[in-house]
C-alpha positions as CSV (number, residue, x, y, z in Angstrom):
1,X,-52.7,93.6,74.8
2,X,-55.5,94.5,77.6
3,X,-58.7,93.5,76.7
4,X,-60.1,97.0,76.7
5,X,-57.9,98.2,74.1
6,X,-58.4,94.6,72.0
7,X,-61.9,95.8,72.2
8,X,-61.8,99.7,71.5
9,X,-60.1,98.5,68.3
10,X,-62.7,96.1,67.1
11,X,-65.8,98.4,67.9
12,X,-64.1,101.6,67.0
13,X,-65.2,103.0,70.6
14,X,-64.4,102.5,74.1
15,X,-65.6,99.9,76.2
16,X,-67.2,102.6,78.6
17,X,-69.2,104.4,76.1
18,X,-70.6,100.7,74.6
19,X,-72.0,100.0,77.7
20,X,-73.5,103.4,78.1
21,X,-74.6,103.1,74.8
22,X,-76.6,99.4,76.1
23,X,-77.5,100.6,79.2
24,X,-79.1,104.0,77.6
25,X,-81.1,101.5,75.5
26,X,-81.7,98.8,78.0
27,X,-85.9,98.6,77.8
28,X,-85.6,98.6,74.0
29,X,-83.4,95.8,74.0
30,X,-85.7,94.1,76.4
31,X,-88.5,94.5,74.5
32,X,-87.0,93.1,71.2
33,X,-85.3,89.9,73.2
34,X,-89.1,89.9,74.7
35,X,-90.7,89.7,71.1
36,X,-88.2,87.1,69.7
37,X,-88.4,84.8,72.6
38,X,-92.3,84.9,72.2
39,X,-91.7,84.2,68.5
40,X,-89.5,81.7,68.8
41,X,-91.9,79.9,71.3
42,X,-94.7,80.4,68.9
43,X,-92.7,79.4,66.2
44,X,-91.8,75.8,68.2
45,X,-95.2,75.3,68.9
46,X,-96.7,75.3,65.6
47,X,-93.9,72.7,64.7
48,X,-94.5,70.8,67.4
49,X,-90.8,71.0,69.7
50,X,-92.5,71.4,72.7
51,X,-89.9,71.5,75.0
52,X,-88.1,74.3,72.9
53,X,-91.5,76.2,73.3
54,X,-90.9,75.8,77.0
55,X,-87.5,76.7,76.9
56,X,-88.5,80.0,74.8
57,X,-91.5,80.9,76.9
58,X,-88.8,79.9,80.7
59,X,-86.7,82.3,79.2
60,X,-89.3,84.9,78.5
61,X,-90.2,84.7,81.6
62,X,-86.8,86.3,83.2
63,X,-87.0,88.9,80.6
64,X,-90.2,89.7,81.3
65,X,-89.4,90.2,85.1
66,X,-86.5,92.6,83.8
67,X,-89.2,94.8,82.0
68,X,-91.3,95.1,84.6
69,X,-88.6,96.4,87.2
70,X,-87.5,98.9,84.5
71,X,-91.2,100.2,84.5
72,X,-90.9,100.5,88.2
73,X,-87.6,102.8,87.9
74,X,-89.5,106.3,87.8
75,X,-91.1,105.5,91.5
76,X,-89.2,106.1,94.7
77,X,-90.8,103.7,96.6
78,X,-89.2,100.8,94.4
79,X,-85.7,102.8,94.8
80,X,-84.0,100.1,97.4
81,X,-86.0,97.0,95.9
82,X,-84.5,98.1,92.3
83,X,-80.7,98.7,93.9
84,X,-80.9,95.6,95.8
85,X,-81.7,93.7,92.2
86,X,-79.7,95.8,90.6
87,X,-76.4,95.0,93.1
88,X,-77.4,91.3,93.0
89,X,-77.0,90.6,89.7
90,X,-74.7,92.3,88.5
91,X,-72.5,90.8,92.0
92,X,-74.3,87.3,93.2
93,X,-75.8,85.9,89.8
94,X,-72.2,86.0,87.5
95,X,-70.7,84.4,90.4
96,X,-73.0,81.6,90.9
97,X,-73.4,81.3,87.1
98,X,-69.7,80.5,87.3
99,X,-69.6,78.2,90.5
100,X,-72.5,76.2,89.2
101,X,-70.9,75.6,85.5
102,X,-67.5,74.7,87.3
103,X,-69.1,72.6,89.6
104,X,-71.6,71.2,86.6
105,X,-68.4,70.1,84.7
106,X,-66.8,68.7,87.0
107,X,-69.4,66.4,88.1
108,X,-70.2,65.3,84.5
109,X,-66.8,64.8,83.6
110,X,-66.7,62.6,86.3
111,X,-69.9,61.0,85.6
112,X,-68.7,60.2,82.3
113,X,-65.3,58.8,83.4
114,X,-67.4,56.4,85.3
115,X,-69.7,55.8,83.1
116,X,-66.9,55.0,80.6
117,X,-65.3,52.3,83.0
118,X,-68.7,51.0,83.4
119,X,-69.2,49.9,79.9
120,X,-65.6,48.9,79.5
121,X,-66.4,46.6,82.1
122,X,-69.6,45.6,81.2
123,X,-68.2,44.7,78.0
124,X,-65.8,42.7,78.6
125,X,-67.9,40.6,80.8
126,X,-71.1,40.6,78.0
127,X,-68.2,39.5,75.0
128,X,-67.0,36.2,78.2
129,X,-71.1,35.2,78.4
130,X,-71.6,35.6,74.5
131,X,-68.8,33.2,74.3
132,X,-69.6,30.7,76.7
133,X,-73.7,30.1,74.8
């Protein structure tokens, strides 16, 4: 079954209207991601996880930028900054986001295959000192 029809079944409307339905309401849902990121962060920091707070406030950050290029839509001026952002992440960021976790895994897969063989090694050699004192 395609995907769009696995999903017009589960929402009870097509996948086209849902992300009308998102993009209609895209500075509201902004705004609340916004406020619980900043919550969050505030939250971490009067527990005393710092580097969630940073994490939370990093994160804010990004959205923030997001909210002010959606106050910037009404001016014409903006027009070909706002369609160049638009275009690249929609296009360029998904596809690094996917070559970078590909290429992330693999190297720590292999980092932890060595690592592995390292202490296997390492092992065997500590249990032949141990024995020998």
């Amino acid at each position: 079954m395609e995907q769009r029809q696995v999903f017009t079944q589960l929402t009870g409307c097509g996948f086209q209207e849902m992300a009308d339905f998102l993009l209609s309401r895209f500075e509201g849902i902004l705004d609340g991601l916004l406020a619980a990121l900043l919550a969050a962060a505030a939250v971490a920091r009067a527990f005393g996880f710092g580097r969630i707070e940073a994490d939370c406030l990093a994160v804010a950050s990004v959205v923030l930028c997001f909210c002010v290029l959606q106050v910037l839509t009404p001016y014409r001026f903006f027009g070909g900054v706002l369609m160049t952002v638009h275009k690249i992440v929609r296009g360029d960021v998904p596809r690094f986001i996917v070559l970078y976790a590909t290429m992330h895994a693999g190297f720590a897969f292999a980092r932890l295959l060595l690592l592995r063989q390292t202490q296997a090694c390492l092992g065997d050699k500590g249990a032949d000192h141990s024995s020998h004192e």
